[in-house]
C-alpha positions as CSV (number, residue, x, y, z in Angstrom):
1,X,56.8,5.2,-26.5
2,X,56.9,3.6,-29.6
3,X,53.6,1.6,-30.3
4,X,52.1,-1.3,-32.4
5,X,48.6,-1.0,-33.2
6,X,47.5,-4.6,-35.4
7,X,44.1,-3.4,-37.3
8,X,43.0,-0.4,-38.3
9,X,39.1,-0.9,-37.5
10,X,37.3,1.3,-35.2
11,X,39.0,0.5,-32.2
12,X,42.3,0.5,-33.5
13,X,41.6,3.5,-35.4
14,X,40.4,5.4,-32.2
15,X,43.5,4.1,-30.0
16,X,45.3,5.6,-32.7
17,X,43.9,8.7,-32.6
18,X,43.7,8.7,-29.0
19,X,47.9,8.0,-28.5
20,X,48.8,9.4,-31.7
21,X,48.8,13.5,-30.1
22,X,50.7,12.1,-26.6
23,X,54.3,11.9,-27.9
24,X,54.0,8.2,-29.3
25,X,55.6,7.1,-32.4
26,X,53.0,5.0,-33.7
27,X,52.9,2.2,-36.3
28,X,49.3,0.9,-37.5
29,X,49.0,-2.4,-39.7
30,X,45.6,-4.0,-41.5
31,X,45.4,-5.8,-44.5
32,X,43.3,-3.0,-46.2
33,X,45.3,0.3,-47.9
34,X,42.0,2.5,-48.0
35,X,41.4,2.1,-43.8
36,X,45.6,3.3,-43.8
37,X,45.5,6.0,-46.7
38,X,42.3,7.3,-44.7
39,X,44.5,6.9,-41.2
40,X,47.6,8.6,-42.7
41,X,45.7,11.8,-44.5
42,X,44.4,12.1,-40.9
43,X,47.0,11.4,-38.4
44,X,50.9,11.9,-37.8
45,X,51.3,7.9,-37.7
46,X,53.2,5.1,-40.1
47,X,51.4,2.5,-42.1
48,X,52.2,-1.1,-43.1
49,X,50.0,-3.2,-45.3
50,X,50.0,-6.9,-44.6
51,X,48.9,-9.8,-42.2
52,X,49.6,-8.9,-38.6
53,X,50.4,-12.6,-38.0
54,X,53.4,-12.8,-40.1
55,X,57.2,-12.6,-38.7
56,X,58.1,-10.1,-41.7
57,X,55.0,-7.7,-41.5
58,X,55.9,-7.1,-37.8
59,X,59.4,-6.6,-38.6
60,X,58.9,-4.3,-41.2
61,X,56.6,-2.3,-38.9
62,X,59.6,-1.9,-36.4
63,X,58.6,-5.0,-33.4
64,X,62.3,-5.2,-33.1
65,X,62.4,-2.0,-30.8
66,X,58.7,-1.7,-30.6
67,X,57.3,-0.8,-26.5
68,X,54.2,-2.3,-27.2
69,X,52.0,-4.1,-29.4
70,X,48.1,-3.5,-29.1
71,X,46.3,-6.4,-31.5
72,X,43.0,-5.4,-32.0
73,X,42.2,-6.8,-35.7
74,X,38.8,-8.6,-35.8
75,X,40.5,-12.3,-35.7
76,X,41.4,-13.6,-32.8
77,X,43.7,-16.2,-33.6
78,X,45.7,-13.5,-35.2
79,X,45.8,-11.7,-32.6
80,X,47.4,-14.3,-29.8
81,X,49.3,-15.3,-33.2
82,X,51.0,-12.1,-33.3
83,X,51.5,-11.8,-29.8
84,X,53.4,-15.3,-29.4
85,X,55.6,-14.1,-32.2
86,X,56.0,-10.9,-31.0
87,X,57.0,-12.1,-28.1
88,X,59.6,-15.0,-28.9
89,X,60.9,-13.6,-32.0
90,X,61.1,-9.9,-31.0
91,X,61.0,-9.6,-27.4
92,X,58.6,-6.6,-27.3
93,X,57.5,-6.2,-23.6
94,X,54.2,-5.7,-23.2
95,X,51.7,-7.2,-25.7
96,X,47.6,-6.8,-25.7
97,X,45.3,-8.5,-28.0
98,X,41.6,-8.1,-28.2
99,X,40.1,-11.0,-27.6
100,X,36.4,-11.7,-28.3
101,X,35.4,-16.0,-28.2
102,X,34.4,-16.7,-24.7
103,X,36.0,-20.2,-25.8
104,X,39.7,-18.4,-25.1
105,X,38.3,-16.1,-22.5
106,X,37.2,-19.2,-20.2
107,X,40.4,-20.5,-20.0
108,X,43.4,-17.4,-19.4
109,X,46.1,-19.9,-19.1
110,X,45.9,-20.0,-22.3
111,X,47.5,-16.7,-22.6
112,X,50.1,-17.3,-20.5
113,X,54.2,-16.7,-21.5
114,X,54.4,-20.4,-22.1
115,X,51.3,-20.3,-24.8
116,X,50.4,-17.4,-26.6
117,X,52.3,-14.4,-24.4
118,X,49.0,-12.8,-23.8
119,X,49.8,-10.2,-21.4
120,X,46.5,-8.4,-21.0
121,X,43.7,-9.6,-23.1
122,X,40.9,-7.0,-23.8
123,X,37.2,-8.2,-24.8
124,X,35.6,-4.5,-25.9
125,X,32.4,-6.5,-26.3
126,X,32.7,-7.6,-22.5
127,X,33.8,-3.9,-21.7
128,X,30.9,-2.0,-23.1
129,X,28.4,-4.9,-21.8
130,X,29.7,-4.0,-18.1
131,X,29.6,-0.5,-18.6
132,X,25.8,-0.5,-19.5
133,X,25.4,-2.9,-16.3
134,X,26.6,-0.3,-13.9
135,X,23.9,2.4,-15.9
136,X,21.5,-0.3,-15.0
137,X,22.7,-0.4,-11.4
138,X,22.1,3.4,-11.4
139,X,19.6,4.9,-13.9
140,X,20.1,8.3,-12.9
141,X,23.9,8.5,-14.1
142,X,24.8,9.1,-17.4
143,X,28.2,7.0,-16.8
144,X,29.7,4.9,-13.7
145,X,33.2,4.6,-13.5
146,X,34.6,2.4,-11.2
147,X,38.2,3.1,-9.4
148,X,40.2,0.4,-6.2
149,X,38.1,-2.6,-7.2
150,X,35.0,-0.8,-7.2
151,X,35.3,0.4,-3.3
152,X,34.9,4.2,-5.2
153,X,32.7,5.6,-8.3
154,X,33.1,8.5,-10.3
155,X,29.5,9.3,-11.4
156,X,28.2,11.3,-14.0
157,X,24.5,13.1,-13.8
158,X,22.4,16.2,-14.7
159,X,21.2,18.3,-12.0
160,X,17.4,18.8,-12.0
161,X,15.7,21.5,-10.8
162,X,14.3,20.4,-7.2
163,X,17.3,18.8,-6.1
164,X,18.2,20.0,-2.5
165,X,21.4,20.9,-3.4
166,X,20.4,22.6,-7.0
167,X,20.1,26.6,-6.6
168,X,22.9,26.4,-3.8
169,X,26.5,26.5,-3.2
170,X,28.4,23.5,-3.0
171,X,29.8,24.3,0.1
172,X,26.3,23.7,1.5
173,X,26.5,19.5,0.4
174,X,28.2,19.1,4.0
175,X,25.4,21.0,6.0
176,X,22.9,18.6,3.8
177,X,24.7,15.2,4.1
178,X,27.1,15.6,7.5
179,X,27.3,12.2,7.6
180,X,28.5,11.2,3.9
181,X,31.9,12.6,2.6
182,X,31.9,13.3,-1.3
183,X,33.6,15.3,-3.8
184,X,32.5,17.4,-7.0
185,X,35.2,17.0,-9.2
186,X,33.4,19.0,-12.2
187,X,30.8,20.4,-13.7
188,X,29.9,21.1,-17.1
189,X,27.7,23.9,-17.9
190,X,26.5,24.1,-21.6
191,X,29.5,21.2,-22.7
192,X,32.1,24.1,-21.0
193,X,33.5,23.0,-17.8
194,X,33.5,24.9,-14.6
195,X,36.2,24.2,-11.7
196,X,34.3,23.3,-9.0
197,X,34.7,25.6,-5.7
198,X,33.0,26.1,-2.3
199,X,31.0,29.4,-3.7
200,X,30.1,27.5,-7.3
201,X,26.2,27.1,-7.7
202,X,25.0,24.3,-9.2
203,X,22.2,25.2,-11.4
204,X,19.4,23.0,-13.4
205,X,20.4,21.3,-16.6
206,X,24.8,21.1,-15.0
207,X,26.4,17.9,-15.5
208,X,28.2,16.8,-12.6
209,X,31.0,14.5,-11.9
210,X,31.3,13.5,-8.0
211,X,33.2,10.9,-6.4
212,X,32.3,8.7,-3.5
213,X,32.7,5.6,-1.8
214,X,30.3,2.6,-3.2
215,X,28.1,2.5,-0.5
216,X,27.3,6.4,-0.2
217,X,27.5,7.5,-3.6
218,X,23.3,6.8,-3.8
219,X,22.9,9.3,-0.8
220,X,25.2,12.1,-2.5
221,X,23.0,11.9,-6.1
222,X,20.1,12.1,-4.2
223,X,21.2,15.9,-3.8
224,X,20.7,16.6,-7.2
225,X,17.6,14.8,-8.4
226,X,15.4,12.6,-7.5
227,X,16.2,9.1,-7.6
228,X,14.5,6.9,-10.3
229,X,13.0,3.5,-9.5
230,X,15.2,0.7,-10.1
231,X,15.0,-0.6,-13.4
232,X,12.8,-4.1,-14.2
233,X,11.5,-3.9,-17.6
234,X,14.5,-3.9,-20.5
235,X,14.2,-4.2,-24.6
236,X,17.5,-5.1,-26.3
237,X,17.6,-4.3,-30.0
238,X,20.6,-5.9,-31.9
239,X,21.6,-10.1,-30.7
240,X,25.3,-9.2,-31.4
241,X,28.0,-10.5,-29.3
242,X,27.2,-7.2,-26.6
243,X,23.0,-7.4,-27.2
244,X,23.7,-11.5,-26.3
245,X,26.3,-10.7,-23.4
246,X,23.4,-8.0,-21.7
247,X,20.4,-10.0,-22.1
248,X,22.2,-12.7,-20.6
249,X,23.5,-10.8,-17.5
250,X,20.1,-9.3,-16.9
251,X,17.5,-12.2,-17.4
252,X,18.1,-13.9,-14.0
253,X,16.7,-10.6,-12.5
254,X,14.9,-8.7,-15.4
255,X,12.1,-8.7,-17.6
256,X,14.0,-8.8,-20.7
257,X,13.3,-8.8,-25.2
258,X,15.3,-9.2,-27.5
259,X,14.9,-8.4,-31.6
260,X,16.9,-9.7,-33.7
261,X,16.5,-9.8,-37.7
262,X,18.5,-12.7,-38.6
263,X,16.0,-15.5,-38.3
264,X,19.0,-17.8,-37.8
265,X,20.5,-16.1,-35.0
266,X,17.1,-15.9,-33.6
267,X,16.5,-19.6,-33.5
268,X,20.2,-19.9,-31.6
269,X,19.7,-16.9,-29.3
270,X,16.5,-18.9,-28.4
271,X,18.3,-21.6,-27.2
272,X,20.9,-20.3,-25.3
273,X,19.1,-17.7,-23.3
274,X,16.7,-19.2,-20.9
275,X,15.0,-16.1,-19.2
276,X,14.9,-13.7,-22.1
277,X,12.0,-13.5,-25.2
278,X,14.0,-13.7,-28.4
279,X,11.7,-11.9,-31.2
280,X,12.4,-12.2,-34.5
281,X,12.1,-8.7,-36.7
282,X,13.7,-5.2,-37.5
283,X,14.0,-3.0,-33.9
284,X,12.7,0.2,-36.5
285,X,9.6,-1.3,-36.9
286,X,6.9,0.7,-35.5
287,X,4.4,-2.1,-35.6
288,X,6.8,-4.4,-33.7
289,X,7.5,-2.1,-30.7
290,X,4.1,-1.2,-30.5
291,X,3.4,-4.9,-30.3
292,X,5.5,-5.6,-27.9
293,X,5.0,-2.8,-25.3
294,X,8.4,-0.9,-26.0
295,X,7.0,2.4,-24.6
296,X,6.2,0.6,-21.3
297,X,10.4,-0.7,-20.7
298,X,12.3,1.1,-18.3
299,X,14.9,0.4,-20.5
300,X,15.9,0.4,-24.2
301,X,19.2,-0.6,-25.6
302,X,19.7,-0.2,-29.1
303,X,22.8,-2.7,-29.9
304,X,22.9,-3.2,-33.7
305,X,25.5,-2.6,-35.5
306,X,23.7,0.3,-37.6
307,X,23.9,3.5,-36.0
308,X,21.8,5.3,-38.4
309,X,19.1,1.9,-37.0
310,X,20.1,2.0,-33.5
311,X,18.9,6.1,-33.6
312,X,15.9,5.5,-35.4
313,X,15.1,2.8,-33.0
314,X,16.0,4.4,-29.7
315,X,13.8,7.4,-30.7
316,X,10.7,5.5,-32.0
317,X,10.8,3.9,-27.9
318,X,11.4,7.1,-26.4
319,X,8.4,8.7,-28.2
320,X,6.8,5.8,-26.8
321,X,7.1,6.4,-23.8
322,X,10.2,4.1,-22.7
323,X,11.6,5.7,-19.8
324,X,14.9,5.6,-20.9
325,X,17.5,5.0,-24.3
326,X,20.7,3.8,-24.5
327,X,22.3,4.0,-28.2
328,X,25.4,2.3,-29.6
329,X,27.0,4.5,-31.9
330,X,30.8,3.9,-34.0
331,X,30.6,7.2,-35.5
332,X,32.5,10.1,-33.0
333,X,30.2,12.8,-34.8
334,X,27.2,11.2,-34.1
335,X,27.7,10.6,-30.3
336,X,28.0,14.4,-29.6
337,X,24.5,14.8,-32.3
338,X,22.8,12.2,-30.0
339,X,23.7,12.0,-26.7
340,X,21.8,14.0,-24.2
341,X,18.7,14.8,-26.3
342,X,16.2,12.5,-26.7
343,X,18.1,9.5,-26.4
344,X,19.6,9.4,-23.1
345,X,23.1,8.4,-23.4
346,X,25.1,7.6,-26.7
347,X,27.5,5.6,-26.4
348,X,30.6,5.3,-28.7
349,X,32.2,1.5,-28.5
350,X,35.9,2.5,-29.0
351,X,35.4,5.5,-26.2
352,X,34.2,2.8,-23.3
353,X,37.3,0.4,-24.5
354,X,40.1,2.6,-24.6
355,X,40.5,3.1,-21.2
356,X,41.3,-0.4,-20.7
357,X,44.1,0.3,-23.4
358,X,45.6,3.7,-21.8
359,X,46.0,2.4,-18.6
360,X,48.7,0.4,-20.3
361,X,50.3,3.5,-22.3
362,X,50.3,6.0,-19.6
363,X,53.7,6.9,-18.0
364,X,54.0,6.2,-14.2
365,X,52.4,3.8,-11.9
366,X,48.7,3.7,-13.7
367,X,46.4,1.1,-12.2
368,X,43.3,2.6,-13.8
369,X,42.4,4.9,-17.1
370,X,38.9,6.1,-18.0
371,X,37.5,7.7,-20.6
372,X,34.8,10.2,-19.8
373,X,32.4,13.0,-21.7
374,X,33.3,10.9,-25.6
375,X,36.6,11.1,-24.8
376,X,37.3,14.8,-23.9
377,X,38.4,14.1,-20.3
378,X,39.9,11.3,-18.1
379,X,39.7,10.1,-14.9
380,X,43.1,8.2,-13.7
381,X,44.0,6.0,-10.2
382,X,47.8,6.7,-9.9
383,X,50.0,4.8,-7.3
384,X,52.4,7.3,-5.1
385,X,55.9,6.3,-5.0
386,X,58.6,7.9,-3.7
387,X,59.1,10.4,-0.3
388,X,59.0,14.3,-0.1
389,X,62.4,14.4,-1.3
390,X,62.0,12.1,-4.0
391,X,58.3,12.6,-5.1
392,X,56.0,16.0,-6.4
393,X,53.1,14.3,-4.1
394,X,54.6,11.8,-1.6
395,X,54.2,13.6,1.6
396,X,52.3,17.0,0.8
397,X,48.8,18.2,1.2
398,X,46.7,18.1,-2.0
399,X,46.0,21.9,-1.8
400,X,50.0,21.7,-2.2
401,X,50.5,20.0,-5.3
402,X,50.4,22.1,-8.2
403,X,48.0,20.3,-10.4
404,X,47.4,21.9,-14.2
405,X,44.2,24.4,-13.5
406,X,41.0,22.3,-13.9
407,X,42.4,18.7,-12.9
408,X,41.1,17.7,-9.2
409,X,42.3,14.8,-6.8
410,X,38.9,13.4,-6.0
411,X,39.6,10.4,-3.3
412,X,43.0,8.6,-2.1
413,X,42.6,4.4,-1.9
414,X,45.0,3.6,1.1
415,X,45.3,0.9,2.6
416,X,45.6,0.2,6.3
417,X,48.2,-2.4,8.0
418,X,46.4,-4.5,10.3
419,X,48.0,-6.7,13.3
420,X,49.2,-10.3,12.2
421,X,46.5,-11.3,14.9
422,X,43.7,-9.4,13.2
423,X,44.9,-10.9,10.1
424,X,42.3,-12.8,7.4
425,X,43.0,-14.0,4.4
426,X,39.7,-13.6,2.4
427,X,37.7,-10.9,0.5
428,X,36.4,-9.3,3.4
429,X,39.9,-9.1,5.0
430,X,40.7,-6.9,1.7
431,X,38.5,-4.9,1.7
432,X,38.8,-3.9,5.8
433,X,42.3,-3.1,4.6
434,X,41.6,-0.7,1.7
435,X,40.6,2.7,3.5
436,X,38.5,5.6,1.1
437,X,39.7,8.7,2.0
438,X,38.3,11.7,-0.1
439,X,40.6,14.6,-1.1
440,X,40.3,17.9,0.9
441,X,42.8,20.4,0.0
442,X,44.6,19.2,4.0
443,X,45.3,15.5,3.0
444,X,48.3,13.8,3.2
445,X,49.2,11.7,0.6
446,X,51.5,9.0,1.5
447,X,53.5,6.3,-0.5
448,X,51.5,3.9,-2.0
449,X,48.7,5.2,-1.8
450,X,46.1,4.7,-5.0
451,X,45.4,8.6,-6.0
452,X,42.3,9.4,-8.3
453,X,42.8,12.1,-10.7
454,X,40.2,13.8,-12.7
455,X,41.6,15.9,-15.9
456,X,38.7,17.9,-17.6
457,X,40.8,18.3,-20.6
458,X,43.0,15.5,-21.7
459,X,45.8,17.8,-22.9
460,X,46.5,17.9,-18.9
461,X,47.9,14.0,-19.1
462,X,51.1,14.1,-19.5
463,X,51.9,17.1,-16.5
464,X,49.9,14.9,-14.2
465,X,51.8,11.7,-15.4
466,X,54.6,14.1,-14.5
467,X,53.5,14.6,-11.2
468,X,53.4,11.2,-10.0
469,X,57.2,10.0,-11.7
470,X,59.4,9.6,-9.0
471,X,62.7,11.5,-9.2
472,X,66.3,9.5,-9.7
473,X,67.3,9.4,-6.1
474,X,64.4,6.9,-5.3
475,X,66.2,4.0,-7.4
């Protein structure tokens, strides 16, 4: 596929690296030679310095028989900009633009083909604010992915010694929970994964992906640890466009401060968020979190856009006694440095974004990409096409398909043809329809069917993609 990436900042740069190794001829523009020299020295990619909004930059970068275009610079005008001419002047096909102003946001007609040609607009900022919501929603994971609307979650937690299923075989989780059906779809034991099988132990300190429906993945985590009380008490440091975005979410239902060290952005802050105490200093002042009781929050978030402050910060409240740290780092090599110890969970902007971006790159019918464990592995909902005659799935039993060693079918979305009678046209009609089946190594997948695919090691993409084309007699 040959690829467009407008910007070379840190979420361009790690799309980039991220496509770059998976067959794509890629073509990265920014305004600034050192970001490209630094690109180029790195990765197998072509440069082109100039404004991405101009007919002859995008021309010379090849938008003439260019697959996509991803605009991700840090200007959103020049991003829809670029899209609109990309899409009247060059007919690329698909066309994504980050887009960050909740002005544009609040009104998606605006990206329509008659306007800008927006085809999917991404908000990063909006991304990684969800994605700390759902750790909120469930303190004990160390990342909630959600797959079919949310109807199943992929969760991510460390075993702790005590948990009923900890010291025993996983064959034992259906004696324990008869009722609930769930899947372990990995483990990691000392950052080396383990394919998961009836006779594997789980032991204290694993980290372990499982898959279940929405409303039973509580019960399955309770195997593993204890559940931690819900969380009520949250500090924010950083009033950045994500710090702004959280605080806002959670003060209709939280306790919630914020620092922030610009006393301008204070005084706004102030007045746009109604529930939430806006304080006004540096979140690595000792003084200042003692002040105001950081070692008592169930939750800190360090949002800045320092890492070296948002570390410094996130330890001070953990020594404090805060129950638990969430860090935003840019820098790769620090996520692996932080994440895990003291801080709880690191967690790397560009990693929680690019999903939303591979979703669109991926070959096949790809509805949903995640990024998991910093970007090592992926978790993918594929749609089934085809028959048995025509399709590598369609119509066998997932202990048939010949999945690359490692990669697990954790649950199948399907949904279920109701009589015209029975028939509703609202939100709870949809979601009677949409059946959660987990994966045992008997089901049947049929066509259409939404398929979720865990790959512990992302160099397993492009055989599953693989698995999932349909063959030429299908057209």
């Amino acid at each position: 596929m040959k690829i467009i990436i407008l910007g070379a900042g840190r979420v361009g740069a790690s799309v980039a690296e991220n496509l770059v190794g998976e067959q794509n001829d890629i073509t990265i523009v920014d305004t600034v030679p050192e970001r490209l020299k630094e690109l180029q020295d790195r990765l197998d990619l072509r440069t082109v310095l100039g404004n991405a909004a101009y007919p002859s930059v995008l021309e010379s970068a090849g938008a003439h028989d260019a697959d996509m275009l991803l605009a991700v610079t840090q200007s959103d005008e020049v991003n829809m900009v670029a899209c609109k001419i990309a899409a009247s002047f060059f007919n690329v096909p698909t066309r994504i633009a980050r887009i960050r102003s909740t002005e544009y946001l609040a009104k998606p007609e605006i990206f329509g083909p008659e306007h800008f040609g927006v085809d999917n607009p991404i908000c990063p900022e909006q991304i990684v604010t969800d994605h700390i919501l759902r750790l909120v929603e469930i303190p004990e994971a160390l990342q909630v992915v959600n797959f079919a609307d949310g109807r199943v979650k992929l969760v991510a937690l460390k075993a702790f010694r005590g948990g009923p299923l900890v010291g025993h075989a996983l064959h034992d989780l259906r004696k324990h929970i008869p009722h609930v059906d769930t899947r372990v779809v990995a483990i990691y034991r000392q950052n080396r994964p383990i394919v998961p099988e009836g006779h594997t132990v789980i032991e204290p300190g694993d980290e372990v992906f499982l898959i279940a429906a929405k409303e039973n993945i509580r019960s399955v985590m309770r195997e593993l640890r204890q559940l931690d009380r819900p969380i009520r008490r949250v500090m924010i440091a950083g009033g950045g466009n994500i710090g702004t975005r959280l605080a806002r979410a959670l003060e209709k239902d939280h306790q919630v401060k914020l620092i922030e060290y610009n006393k301008k952005r204070c005084e706004l802050l102030a007045a746009e968020l109604h529930g939430t105490l806006v304080l006004n200093g540096d979140a690595t002042d000792e003084e200042l979190l003692e002040a105001e009781a950081a070692g008592e929050m169930d939750l800190f978030c360090a949002l800045t856009n320092d890492d070296e402050n948002n570390i410094m910060a996130s330890l001070l409240a953990k020594r404090m006694g805060a129950r638990k740290a969430i860090c935003l780092i840019n820098r790769p090599a620090y996520v692996d440095l932080v994440h895990g110890g003291e801080i709880d969970i690191a967690l790397s902007p560009s990693q929680v974004t690019i999903g939303s971006l591979l979703a669109h790159v991926r070959r096949g019918d790809v509805a949903v990409v995640h990024s998991l464990r910093r970007g090592a592995a992926e978790a993918l909902e594929l749609v089934a096409h085809g028959d048995a005659s025509t399709s590598k799935v369609v119509g066998r039993a997932v202990g048939d398909i010949r999945l690359p060693k490692g990669a697990t079918i954790g649950a199948i979305v399907r949904r279920r043809e109701q009589p015209a009678a029975e028939r509703l046209d609202d939100a709870t009609a949809e979601e009677q329809q949409a059946q959660v089946l987990i994966a045992h190594h008997d089901t049947v997948i049929q066509p259409g069917d939404h398929v979720i695919v865990f790959a512990p090691n992302k160099r397993m993409i492009p055989k599953i993609e693989k698995l999932f084309q349909v063959g030429l007699g299908f057209f």
